[in-house]
Each structure stands twice: as structure tokens, then as C-alpha cells.
LUMPAKE-888274 format. One record per residue (C-alpha): residue number from 1; residue in three letters; chain; x, y, z. Coordinates in nm, 2 decimals. Layout:
! LUMPAKE-888274
<node seq="NUM" type="Ala" mol="A" x="X" y="Y" z="Z"/>
...
! end
This chain:
! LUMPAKE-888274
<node seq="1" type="Unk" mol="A" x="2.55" y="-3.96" z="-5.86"/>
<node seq="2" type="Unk" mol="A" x="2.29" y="-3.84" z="-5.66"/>
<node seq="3" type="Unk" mol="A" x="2.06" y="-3.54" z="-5.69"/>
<node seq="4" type="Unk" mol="A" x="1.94" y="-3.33" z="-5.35"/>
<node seq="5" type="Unk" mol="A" x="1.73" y="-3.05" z="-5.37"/>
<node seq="6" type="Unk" mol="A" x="1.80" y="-2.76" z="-5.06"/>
<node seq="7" type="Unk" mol="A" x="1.91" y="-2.46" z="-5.21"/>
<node seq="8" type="Unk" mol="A" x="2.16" y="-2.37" z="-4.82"/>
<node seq="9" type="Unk" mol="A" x="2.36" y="-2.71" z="-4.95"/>
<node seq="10" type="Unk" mol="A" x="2.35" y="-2.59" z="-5.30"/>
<node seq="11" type="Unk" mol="A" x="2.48" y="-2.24" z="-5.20"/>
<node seq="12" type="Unk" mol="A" x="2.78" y="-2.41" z="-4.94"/>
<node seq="13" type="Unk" mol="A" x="2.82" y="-2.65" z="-5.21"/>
<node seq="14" type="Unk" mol="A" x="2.91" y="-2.42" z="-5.52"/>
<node seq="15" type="Unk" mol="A" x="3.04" y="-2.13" z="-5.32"/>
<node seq="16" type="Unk" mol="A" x="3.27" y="-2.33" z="-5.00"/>
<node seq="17" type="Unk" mol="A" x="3.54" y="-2.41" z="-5.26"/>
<node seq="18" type="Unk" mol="A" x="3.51" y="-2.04" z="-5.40"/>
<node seq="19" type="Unk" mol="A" x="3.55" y="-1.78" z="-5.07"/>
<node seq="20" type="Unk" mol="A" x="3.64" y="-1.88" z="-4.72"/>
<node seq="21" type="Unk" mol="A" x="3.38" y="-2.07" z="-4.48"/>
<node seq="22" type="Unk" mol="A" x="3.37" y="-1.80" z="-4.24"/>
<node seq="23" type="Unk" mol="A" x="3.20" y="-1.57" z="-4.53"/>
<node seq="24" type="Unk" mol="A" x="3.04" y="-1.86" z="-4.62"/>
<node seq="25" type="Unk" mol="A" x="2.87" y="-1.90" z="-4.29"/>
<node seq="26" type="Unk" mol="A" x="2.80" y="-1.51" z="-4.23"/>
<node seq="27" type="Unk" mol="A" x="2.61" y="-1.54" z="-4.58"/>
<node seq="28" type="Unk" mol="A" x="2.40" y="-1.86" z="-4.50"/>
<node seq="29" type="Unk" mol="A" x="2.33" y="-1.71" z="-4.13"/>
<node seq="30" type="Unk" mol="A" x="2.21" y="-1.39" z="-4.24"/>
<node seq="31" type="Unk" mol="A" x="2.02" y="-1.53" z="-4.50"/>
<node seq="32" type="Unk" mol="A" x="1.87" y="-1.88" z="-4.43"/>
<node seq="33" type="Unk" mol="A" x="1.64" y="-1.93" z="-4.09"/>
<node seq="34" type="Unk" mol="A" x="1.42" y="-2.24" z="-4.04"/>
<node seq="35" type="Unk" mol="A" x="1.58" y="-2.41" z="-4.32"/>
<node seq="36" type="Unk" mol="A" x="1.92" y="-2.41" z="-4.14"/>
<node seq="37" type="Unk" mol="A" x="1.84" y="-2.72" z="-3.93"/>
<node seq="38" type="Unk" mol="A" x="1.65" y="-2.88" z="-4.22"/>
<node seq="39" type="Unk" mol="A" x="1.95" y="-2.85" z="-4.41"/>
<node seq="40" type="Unk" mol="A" x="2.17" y="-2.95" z="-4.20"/>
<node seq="41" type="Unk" mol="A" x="1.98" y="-3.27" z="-4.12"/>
<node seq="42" type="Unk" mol="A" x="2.00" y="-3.36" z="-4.45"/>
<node seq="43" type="Unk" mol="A" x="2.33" y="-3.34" z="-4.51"/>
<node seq="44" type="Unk" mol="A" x="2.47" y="-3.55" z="-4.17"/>
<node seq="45" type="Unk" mol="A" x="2.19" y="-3.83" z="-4.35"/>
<node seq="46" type="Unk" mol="A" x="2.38" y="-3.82" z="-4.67"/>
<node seq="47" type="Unk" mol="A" x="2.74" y="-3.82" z="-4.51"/>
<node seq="48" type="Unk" mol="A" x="2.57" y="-4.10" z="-4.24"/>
<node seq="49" type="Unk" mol="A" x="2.48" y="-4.33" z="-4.54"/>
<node seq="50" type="Unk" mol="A" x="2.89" y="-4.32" z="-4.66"/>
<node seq="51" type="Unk" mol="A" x="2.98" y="-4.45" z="-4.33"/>
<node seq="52" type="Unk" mol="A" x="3.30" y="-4.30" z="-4.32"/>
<node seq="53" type="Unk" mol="A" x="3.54" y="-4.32" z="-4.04"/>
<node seq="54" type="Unk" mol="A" x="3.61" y="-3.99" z="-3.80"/>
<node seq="55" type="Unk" mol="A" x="3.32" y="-3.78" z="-3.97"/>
<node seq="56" type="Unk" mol="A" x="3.19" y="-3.53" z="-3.68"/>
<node seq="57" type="Unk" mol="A" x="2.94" y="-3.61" z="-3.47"/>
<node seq="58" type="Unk" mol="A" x="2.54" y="-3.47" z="-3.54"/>
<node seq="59" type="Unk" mol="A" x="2.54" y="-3.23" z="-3.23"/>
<node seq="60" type="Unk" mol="A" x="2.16" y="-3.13" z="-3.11"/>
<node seq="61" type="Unk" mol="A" x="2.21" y="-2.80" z="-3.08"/>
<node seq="62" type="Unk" mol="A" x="1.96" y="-2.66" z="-2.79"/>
<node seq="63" type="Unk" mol="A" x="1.71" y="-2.35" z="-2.93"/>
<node seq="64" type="Unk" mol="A" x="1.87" y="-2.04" z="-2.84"/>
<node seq="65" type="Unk" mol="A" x="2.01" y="-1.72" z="-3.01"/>
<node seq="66" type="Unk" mol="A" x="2.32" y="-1.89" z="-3.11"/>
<node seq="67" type="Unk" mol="A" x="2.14" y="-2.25" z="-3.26"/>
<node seq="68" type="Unk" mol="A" x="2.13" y="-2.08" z="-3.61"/>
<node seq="69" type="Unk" mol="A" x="2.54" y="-1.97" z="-3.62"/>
<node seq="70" type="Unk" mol="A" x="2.62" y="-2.30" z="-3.43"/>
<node seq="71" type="Unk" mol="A" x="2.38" y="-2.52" z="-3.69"/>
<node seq="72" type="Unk" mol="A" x="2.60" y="-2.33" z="-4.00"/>
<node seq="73" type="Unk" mol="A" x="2.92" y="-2.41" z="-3.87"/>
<node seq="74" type="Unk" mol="A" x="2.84" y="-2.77" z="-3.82"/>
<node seq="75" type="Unk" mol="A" x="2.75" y="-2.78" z="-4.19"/>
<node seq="76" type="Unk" mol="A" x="3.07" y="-2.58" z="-4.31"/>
<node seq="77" type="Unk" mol="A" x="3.28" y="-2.85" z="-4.06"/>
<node seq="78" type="Unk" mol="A" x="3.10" y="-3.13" z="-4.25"/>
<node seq="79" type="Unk" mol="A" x="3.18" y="-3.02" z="-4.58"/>
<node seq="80" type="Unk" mol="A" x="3.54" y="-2.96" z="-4.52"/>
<node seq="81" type="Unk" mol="A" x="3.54" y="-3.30" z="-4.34"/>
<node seq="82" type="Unk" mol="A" x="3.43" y="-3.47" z="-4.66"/>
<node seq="83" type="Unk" mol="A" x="3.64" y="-3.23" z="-4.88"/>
<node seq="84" type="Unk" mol="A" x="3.97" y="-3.43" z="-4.69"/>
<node seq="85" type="Unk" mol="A" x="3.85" y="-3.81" z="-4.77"/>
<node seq="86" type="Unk" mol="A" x="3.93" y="-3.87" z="-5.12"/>
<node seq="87" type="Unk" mol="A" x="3.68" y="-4.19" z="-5.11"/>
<node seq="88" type="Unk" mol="A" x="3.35" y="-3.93" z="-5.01"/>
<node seq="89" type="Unk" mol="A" x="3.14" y="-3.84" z="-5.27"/>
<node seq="90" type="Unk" mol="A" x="2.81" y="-3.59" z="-5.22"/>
<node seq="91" type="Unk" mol="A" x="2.52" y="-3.58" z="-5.36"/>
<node seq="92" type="Unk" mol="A" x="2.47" y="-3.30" z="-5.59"/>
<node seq="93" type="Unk" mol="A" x="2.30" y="-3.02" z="-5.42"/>
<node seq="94" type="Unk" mol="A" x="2.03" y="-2.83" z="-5.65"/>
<node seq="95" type="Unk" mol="A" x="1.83" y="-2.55" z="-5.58"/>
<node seq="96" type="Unk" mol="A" x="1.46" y="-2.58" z="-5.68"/>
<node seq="97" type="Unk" mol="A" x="1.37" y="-2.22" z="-5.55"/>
<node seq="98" type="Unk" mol="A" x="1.65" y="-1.93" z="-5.73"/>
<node seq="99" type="Unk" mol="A" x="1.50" y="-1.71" z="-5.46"/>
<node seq="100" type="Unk" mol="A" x="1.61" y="-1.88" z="-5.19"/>
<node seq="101" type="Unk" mol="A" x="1.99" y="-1.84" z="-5.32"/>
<node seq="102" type="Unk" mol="A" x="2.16" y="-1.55" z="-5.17"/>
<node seq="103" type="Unk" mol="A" x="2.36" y="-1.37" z="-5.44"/>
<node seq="104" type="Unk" mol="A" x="2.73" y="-1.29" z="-5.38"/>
<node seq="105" type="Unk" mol="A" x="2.96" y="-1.11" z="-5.66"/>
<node seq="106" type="Unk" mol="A" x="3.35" y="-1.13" z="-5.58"/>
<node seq="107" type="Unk" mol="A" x="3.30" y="-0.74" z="-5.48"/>
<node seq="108" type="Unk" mol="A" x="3.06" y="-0.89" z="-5.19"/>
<node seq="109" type="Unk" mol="A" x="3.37" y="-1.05" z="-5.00"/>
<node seq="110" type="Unk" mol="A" x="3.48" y="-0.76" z="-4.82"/>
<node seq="111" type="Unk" mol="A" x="3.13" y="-0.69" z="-4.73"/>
<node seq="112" type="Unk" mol="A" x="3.09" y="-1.01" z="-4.60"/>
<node seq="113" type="Unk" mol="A" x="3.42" y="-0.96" z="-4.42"/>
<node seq="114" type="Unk" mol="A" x="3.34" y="-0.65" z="-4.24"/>
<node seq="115" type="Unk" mol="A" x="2.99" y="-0.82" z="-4.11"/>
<node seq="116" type="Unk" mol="A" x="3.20" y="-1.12" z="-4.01"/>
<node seq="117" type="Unk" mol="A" x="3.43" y="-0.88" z="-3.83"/>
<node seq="118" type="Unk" mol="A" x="3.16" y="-0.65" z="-3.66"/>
<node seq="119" type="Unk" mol="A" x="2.97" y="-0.94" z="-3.55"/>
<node seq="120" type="Unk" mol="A" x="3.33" y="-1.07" z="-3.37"/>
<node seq="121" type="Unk" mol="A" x="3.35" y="-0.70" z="-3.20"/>
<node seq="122" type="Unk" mol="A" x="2.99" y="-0.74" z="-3.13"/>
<node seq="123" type="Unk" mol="A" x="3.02" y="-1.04" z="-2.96"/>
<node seq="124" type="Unk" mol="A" x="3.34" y="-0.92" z="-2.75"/>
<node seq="125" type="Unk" mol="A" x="3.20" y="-0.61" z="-2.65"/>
<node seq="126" type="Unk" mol="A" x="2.90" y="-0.80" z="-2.49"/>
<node seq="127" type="Unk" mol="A" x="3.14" y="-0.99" z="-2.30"/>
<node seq="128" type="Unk" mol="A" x="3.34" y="-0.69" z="-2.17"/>
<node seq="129" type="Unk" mol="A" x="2.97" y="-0.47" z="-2.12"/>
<node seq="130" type="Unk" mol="A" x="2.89" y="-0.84" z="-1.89"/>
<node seq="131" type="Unk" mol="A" x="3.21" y="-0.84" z="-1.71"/>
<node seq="132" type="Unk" mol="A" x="3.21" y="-0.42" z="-1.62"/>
<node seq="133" type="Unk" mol="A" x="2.89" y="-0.42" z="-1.50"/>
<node seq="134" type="Unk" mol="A" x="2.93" y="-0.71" z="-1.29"/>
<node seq="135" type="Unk" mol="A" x="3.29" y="-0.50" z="-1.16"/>
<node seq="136" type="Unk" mol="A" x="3.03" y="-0.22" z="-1.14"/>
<node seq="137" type="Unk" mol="A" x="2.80" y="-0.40" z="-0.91"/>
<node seq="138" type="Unk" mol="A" x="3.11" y="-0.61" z="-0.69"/>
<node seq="139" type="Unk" mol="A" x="3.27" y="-0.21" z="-0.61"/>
<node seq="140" type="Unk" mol="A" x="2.88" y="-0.07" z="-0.53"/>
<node seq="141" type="Unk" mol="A" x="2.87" y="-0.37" z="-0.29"/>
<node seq="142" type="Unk" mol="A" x="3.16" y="-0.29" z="-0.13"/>
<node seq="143" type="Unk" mol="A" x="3.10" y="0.09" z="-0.11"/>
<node seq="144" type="Unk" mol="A" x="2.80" y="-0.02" z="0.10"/>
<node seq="145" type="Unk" mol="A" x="2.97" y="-0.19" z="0.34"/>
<node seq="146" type="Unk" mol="A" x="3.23" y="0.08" z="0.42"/>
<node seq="147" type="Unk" mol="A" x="2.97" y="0.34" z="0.45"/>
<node seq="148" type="Unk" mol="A" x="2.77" y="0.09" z="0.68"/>
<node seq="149" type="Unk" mol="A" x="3.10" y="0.05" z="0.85"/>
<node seq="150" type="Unk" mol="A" x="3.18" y="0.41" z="0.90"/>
<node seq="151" type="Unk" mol="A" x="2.82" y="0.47" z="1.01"/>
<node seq="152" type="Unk" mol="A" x="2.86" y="0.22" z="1.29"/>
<node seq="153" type="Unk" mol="A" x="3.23" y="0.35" z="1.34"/>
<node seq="154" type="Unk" mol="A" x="3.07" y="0.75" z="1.42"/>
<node seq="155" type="Unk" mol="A" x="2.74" y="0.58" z="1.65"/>
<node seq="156" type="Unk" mol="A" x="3.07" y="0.44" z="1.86"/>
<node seq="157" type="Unk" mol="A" x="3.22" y="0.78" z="1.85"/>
<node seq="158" type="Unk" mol="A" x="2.91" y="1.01" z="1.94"/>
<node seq="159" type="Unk" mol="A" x="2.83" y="0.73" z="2.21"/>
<node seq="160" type="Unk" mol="A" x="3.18" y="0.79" z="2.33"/>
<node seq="161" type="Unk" mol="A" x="3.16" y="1.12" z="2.37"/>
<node seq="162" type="Unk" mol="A" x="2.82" y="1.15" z="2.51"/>
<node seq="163" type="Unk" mol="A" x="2.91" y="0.90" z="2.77"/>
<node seq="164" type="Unk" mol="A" x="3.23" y="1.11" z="2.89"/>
<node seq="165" type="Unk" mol="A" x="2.99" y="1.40" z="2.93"/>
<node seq="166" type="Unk" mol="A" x="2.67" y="1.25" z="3.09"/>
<node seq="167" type="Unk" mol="A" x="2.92" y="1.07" z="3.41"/>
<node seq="168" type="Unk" mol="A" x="2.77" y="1.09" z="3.70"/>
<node seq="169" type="Unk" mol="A" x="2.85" y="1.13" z="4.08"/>
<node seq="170" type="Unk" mol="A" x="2.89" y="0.76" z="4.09"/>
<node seq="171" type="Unk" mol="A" x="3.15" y="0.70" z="3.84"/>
<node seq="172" type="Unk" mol="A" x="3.34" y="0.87" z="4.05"/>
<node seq="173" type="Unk" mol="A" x="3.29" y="0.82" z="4.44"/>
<node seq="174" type="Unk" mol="A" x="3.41" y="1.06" z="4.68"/>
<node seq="175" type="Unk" mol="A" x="3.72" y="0.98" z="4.92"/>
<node seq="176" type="Unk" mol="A" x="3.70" y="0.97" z="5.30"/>
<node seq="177" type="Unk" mol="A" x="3.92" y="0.93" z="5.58"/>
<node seq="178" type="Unk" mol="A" x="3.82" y="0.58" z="5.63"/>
<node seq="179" type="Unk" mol="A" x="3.92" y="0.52" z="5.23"/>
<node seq="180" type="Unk" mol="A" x="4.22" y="0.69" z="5.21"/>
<node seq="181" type="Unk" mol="A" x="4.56" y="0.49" z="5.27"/>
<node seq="182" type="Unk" mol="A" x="4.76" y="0.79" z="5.45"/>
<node seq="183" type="Unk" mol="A" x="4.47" y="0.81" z="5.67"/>
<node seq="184" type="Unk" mol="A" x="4.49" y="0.47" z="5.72"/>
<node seq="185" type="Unk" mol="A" x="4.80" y="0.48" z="5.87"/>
<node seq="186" type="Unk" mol="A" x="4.75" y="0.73" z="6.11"/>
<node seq="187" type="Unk" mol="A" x="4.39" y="0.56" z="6.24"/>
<node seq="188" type="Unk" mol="A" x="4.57" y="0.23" z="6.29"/>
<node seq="189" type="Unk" mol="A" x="4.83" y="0.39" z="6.52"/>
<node seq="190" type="Unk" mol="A" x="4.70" y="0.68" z="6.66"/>
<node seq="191" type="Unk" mol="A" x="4.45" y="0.78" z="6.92"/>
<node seq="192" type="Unk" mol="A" x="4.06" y="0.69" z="6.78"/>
<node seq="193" type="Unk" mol="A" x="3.93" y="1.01" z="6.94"/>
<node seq="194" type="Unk" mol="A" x="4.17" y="1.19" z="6.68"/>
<node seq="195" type="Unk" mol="A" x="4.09" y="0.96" z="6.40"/>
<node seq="196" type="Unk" mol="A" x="3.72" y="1.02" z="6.43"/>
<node seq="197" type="Unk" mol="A" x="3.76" y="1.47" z="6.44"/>
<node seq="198" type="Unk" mol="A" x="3.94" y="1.39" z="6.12"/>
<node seq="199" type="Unk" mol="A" x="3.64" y="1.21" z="5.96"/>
<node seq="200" type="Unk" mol="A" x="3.37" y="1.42" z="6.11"/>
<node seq="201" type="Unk" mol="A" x="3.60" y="1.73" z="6.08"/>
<node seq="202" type="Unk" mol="A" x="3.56" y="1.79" z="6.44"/>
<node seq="203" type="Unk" mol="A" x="3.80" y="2.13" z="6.58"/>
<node seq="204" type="Unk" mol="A" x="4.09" y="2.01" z="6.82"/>
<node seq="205" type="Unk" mol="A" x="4.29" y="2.23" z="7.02"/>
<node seq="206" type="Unk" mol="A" x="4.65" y="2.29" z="7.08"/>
<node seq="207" type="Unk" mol="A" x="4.68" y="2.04" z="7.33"/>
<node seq="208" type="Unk" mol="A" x="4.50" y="1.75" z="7.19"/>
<node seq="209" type="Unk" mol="A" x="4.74" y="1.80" z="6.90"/>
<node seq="210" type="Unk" mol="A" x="5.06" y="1.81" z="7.14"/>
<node seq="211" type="Unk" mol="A" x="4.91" y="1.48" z="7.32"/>
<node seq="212" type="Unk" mol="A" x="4.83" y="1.28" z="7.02"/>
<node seq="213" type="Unk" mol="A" x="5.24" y="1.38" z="6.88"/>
<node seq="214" type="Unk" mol="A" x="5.33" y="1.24" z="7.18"/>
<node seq="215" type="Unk" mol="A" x="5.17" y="0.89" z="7.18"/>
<node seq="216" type="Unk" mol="A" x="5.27" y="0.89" z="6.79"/>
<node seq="217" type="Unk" mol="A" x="5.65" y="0.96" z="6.91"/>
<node seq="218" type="Unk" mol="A" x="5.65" y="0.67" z="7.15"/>
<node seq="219" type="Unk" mol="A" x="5.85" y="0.65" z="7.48"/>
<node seq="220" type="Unk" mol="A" x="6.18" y="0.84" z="7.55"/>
<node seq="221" type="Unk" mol="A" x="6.49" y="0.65" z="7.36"/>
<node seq="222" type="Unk" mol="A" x="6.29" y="0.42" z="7.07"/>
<node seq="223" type="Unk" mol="A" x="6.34" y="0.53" z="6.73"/>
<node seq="224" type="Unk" mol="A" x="6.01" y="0.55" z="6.53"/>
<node seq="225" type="Unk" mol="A" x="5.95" y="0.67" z="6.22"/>
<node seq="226" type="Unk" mol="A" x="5.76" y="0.99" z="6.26"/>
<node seq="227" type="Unk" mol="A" x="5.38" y="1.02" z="6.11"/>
<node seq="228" type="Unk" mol="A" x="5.35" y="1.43" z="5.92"/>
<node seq="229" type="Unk" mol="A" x="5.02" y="1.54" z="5.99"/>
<node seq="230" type="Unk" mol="A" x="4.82" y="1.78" z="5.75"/>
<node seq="231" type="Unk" mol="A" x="4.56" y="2.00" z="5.86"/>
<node seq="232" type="Unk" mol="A" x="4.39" y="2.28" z="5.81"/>
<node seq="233" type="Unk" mol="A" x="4.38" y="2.60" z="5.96"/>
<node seq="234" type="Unk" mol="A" x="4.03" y="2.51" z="6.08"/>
<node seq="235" type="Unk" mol="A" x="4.15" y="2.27" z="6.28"/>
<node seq="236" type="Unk" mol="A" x="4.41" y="2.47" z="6.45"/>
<node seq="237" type="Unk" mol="A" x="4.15" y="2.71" z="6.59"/>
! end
């Protein structure tokens, strides 16, 4: 059998078959750095060299704060790979540095199992933190829209209301005899000398009154639809 030295492969080695992988991989990822990848390396080789059918893929994991976890995970899914083919047989994994062995008594476990569940709550509350602020951010845009709305909504109003109190002579333009459609009427059948005292406001008499009935009456006998006329007592003097 064949001898290895990395003391992470010595560590998952003795230890995988002892506590579960996830404690396993808390203790290897809090403990090892650089020679995660190294490690890991080394053991796809030996597993490569076996040539065994359905063994996981070596993944290039791209640098980043999660290469480390990601890199131990692949190791601890390679060892349980292996650990299910009766035919695989690893190298023995030695340590040729003690120091670079973490140390974990059976009273460690729960230890290990409250950093494995922290770093779980950790990683959820970072994704809830993410998704309120972005919540936080979607209702602050759309606070500033309604306020930009009711700020346009209260320049319509004040324009509104300034415009009904600044009209001028012209929105509304006086009426006159010649406008007027009972006025109308009367020009259009009665006498034009009457027509025009009404526009100018010219005094008539009496008489010129009694004549201009009469025309409006028509001769002796026809039926005609009689014409009221409205004056003032200005006009009757």
C-alpha cells in the first residue's frame, strides 16, 4: 500500500470514519488554508490513478471567499465516494508535521456542531440582510415617485386655481344686441330705426313704441305670434 504525506488527508482520513463530514469539514476549513487546494489535488491524482467508474469530477473552483469550504467538501465527497466501492483502495495518508493536525477530543463535537450551525445562520442571515435591503431600496424608489407625483398633482392644482382667479375681460366677452338671439328676433322683423335705439340705447317716445307694435302686429285679421318687448324705464321717457 502506498504511503502519502499531507497531514488535511491524514486528518479526513483517520477522523471521516470517526464524526460526521460536516464537523469534519468545519474542522479542516477553520484550520487548514493554502494547503486545502494542495490537498485536494493530491487526492483526485490518487483516486485518478484507480480509474474507477462514476468517481466525481475535479471541479476548478474559481478564488473567492467560498473556494476554501467548496475545495473541503469536494475532498469529504471524494472520500465517501471511495468509502462505497469495495474495489478502491487509498493510499495511507501520514502526517509529517504533528502541528499541522488539528486536535479534536470526542467533547469537541458539539463545539464543532454549534460553529457548523452558526456559520448556517450566518450564511442565511446574509441572505435575508441582501434581500431587505434590496425591499428597502424597491419601497424608497417608489416613495419617490408618489411624492414626485403628488408634487406635480398640487403645481396642477395651484395652476388651477390661479387661472380661475387671474381671467380676464376676454374670457368672457360682453353681450350686445347684435349677439343676442331674442334680439335677433326682433331686428329681423321689426323696424331698423328701432333695432339700432336698442343697440346705441337711444330714448324713443310713446309713439314710436305704439308704431313699431303695430308693424309687429301685422294687418287687421292675420294671426301672428306677438313679439314681448323689454325695456327699461329709460326708454320710456
Amino acid at each position: 500500500m502506498a504511503v502519502v504525506i499531507n497531514e488535511l488527508l491524514c486528518y479526513v482520513q483517520n477522523n471521516v470514519v470517526k464524526h460526521p463530514p460536516t464537523l469534519v469539514g468545519v474542522a479542516i476549513s477553520e484550520f487548514y488554508t493554502d494547503e486545502v487546494s494542495t490537498a485536494k489535488q493530491c487526492l483526485f491524482n490518487a483516486v485518478e490513478s484507480l480509474k474507477l467508474k462514476g468517481a466525481p469530477r475535479n471541479i476548478k473552483r474559481q478564488a473567492g471567499d467560498n473556494k476554501r469550504k467548496l475545495e473541503c467538501e469536494d475532498i469529504l465527497n471524494m472520500f465517501s465516494f471511495t468509502d462505497t466501492v469495495e474495489e478502491c483502495v487509498l493510499p495511507n495518508f501520514v502526517a509529517a508535521n504533528l502541528q499541522r493536525i488539528p486536535v479534536i477530543q470526542p467533547g469537541d463535537v458539539d463545539i464543532y456542531s454549534i460553529a457548523a450551525n452558526f456559520t448556517t445562520i450566518t450564511s442565511q442571515f446574509e441572505v435575508l440582510s441582501k434581500r431587505f435591503d434590496e425591499s428597502v431600496a424597491a419601497i424608497d424608489k417608489q416613495q419617490g415617485q408618489i411624492d414626485s407625483v403628488i408634487k406635480k398633482l398640487d403645481a396642477l392644482q395651484s395652476d388651477k386655481i390661479t387661472g380661475a382667479c387671474t381671467l380676464s375681460e376676454y374670457d368672457f366677452p360682453p353681450l350686445n344686441a347684435s349677439t343676442s338671439s331674442s334680439w335677433n328676433s326682433v331686428t329681423t322683423q321689426g323696424n331698423l330705426k328701432y333695432s339700432a335705439a336698442m343697440t346705441n340705447s337711444a330714448p324713443v317716445n310713446r309713439t314710436e313704441i305704439a308704431g313699431l307694435k303695430a308693424q309687429l302686429a301685422g294687418p287687421q285679421g292675420t294671426h301672428r305670434t306677438r313679439t314681448r318687448i323689454y325695456g327699461t324705464k329709460k326708454l320710456l321717457h
